[in-house]
N, C-alpha and C positions, 0 to 999 in steps of 0.2 A: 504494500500500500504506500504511496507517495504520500510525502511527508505534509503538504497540503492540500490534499483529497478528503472532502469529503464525506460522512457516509451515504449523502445522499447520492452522491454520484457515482459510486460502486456498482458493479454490476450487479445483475438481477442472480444470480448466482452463488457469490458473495455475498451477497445481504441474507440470502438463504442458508447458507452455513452460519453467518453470525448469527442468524436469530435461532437457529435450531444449537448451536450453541446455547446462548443466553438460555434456551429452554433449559435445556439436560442440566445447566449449573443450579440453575434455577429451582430445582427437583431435588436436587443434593441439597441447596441451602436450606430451604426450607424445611428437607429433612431432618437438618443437622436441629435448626429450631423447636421443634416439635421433640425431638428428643431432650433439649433443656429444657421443655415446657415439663415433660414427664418427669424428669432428675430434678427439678428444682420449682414444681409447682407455679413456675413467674413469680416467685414471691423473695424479697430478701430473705426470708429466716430459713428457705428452701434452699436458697444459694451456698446459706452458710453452711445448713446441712449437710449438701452434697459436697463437700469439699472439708467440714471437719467434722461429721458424723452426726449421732444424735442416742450416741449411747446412751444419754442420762436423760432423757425422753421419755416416761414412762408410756405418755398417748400416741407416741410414733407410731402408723400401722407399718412401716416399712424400717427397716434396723439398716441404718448407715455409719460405717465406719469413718475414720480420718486416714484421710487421704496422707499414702507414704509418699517419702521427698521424692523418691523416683518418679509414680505415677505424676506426682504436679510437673514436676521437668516438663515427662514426657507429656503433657496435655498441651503445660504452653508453649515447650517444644514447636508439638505438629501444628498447632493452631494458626499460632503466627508464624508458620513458615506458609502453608499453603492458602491460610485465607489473604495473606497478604499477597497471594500469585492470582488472586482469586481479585483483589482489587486492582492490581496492576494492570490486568488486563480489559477492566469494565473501566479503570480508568482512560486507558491507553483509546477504549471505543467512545469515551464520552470527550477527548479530547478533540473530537474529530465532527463532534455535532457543535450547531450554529447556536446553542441557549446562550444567555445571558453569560457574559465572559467570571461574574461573582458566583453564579448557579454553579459551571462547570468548573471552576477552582475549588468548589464546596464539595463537589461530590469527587471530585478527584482524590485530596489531600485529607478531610475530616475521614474517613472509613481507618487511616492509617493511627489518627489518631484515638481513636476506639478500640483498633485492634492492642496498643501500644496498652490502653487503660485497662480493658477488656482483661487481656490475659495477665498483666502486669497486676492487675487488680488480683485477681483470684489468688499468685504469688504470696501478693501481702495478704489479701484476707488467711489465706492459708498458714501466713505466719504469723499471724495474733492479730492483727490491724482489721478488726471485725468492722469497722465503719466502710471499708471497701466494699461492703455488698452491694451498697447505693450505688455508688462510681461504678461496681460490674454492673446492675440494672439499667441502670440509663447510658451507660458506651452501648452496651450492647442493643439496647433501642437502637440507640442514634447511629448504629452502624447496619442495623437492618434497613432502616428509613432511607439513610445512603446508600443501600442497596436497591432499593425498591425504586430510590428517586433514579439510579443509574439505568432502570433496565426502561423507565417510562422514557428518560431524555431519548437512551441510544433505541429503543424501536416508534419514538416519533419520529426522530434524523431519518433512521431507512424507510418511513415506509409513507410519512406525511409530511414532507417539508418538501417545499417548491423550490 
């Protein structure tokens, strides 16, 4: 792709691989959400659960342990290496659509900054800093929301702009 092409000017072909793209990611991420929705109810005190247990709970219907050093590594590990490939790339297709030049610097650069609080958050909540559950709550809003806003910018570019 030329470096000022476009999405709309792509061919009919290519627009057809990005958006069936966008699909299949699309299926994954939301995936990925519906399973924190299960492990952590969308609630803070779920967030906290699932990351440092809830043995002393007596009304838990579900028995959660605290999460060992490894498993947290390895979460924010994977996390922030592939969601961040994950934004690089819907970044990379919203740099290329004609919105508002503040719109698309906001969906570009904020998701990085969510990912950065998002996992870096769970870190510290994991390491006693229990007020991180709000910072993970709301990154992680605001980083679906810049998801969501990215996939409406880049399949109005391909498929409704003059």
């Amino acid at each position: 792709m030329a470096t000022n092409q476009s999405l709309k000017d792509l061919p009919k072909e290519v627009k057809h691989l990005i958006s069936v793209f966008l699909i299949v990611l699309s299926i994954g991420y939301f995936t990925g959400i519906t399973f924190v929705e299960d492990t952590t109810d969308q609630s803070p005190t779920g967030i906290e659960q699932n990351y440092l247990g809830n043995e002393d709970d007596d009304a838990a219907v579900e028995m959660k342990f605290k999460k060992s050093k490894q498993e947290i590594l390895n979460i924010v590990h994977t996390h922030i290496l592939s969601i961040s490939v994950i934004f690089f790339l819907t970044g990379l297709l919203v740099s290329k659509t004609s919105v508002n030049s503040m719109l698309r610097k906001l969906l570009m650069i904020e998701p990085f900054v969510s990912i950065l609080l998002t996992f870096g958050g769970i870190y510290l909540l994991w390491s006693g800093i229990l007020w991180m559950k709000y910072v993970i709550m709301v990154s992680g809003i605001a980083m679906t929301l810049a998801f969501m806003g990215a996939l409406i910018v880049i399949f109005q570019s391909l498929y409704f702009s003059k």
